[in-house]
N, C-alpha and C positions, 0 to 999 in steps of 0.2 A: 247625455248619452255617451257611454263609451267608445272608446277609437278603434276603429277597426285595426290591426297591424296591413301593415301595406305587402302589397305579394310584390317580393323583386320578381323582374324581368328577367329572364335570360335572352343572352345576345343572339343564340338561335330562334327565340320567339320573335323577336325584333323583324329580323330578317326577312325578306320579301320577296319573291321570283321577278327576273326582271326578263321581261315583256319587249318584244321588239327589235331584241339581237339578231343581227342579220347573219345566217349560215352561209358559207363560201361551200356550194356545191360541188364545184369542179377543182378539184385539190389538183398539184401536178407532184409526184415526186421529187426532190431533192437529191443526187448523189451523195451520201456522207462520207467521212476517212474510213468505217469500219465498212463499208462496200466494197471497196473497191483496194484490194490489200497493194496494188501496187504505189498507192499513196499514203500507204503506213511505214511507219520504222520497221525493221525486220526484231524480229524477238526470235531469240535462240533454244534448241532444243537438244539439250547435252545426253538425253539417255538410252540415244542410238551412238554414240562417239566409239567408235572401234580402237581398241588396244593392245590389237593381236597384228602382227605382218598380213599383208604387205604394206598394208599405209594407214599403220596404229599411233595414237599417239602417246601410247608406252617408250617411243622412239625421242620424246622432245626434251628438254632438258629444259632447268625451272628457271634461267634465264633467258630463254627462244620463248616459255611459254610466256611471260611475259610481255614480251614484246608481243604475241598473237593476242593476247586479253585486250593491247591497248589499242591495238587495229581494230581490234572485234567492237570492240567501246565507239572507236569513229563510227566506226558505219550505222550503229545507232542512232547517231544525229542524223543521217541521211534516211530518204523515202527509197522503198524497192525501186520505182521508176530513176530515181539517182543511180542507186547501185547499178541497175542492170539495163538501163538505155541510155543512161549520159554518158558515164563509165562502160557502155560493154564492153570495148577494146583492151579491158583489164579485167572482169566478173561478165561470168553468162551464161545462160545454159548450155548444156551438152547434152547431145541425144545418148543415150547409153550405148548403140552401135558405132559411135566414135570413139569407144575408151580401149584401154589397154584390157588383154581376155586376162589378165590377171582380177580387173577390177572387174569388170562384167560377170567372170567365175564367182568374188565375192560376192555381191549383190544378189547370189541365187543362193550363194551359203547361208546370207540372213535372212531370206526370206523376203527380200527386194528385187527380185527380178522381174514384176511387172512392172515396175519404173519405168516409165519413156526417155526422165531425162534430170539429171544432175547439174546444179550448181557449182562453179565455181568460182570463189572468191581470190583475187591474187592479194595477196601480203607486200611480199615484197621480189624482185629478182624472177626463181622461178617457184617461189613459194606459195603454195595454193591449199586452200582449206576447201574441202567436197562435203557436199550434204544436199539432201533431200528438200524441196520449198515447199510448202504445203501453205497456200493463204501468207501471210505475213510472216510463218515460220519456218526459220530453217533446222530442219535436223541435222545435227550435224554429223557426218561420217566419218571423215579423214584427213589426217594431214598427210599432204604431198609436199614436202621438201626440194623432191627435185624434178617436179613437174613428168611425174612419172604415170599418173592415171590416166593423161589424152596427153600425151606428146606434142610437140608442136610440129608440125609440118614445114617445111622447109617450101617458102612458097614459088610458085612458079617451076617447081622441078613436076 
């Protein structure tokens, strides 16, 4: 009698449902990093950057900007909750009725005058970069050189 040719198996035919896995009904959520943006890195959004007066950065010169790329770089390593609750006594927001009517005026130029409130980040001195936070990102708006968009207040007068 002749041989029959033998039929291969495939690994899917193989294959068996398995019976008896227990389901965990009652799941609870997780907080993750992508929830919750105050424990993310900040990521940056360059194509709000104003380069027109009063606080463009048409103004900086390509050794200052420098030095801002390599600060901007740090904070990278850092979570928003670093930036803006360990550090707030140097980065934090600002309600928009705290700023100079120069920057408040802008912000209704560009079409951001529903804004409540602006970041700011200090560099160095009285050096501060302003922009918009949205979730983990900052848009960026301005450089302030001499701490000219919210002045500081002179305390206790």
């Amino acid at each position: 009698m002749p041989k029959q040719p033998r039929q291969k198996s495939s690994p899917s035919s193989l294959k068996q449902p398995v019976a008896g896995k227990a389901v965990k009904l009652s799941k609870e959520p997780r907080l993750t990093a992508g929830e919750d943006p105050m424990r993310e890195s900040p990521a940056w959004r360059i194509s709000t950057l104003e380069t027109v007066d009063p606080f463009g950065w048409h103004r900086i010169d390509s050794e200052k900007l420098g030095e801002v790329r390599r600060k901007i770089g740090d904070f990278e390593s850092m979570t928003w909750n670093e930036i803006l609750v360990v550090a707030s006594h140097r980065n934090h927001a600002v309600s928009v009725d705290r700023l100079c009517k120069a920057a408040q005026d802008r912000l209704e130029e560009i079409g951001q005058g529903d804004v409540d409130e602006l970041v700011s980040l200090r560099l160095s001195g009285p050096e501060r970069i302003w922009g918009i936070r949205a979730g983990r990102i900052l848009k960026i708006l301005w450089w302030d050189p001499e701490h000219a968009v919210c002045p500081a207040l002179l305390r206790h007068t």
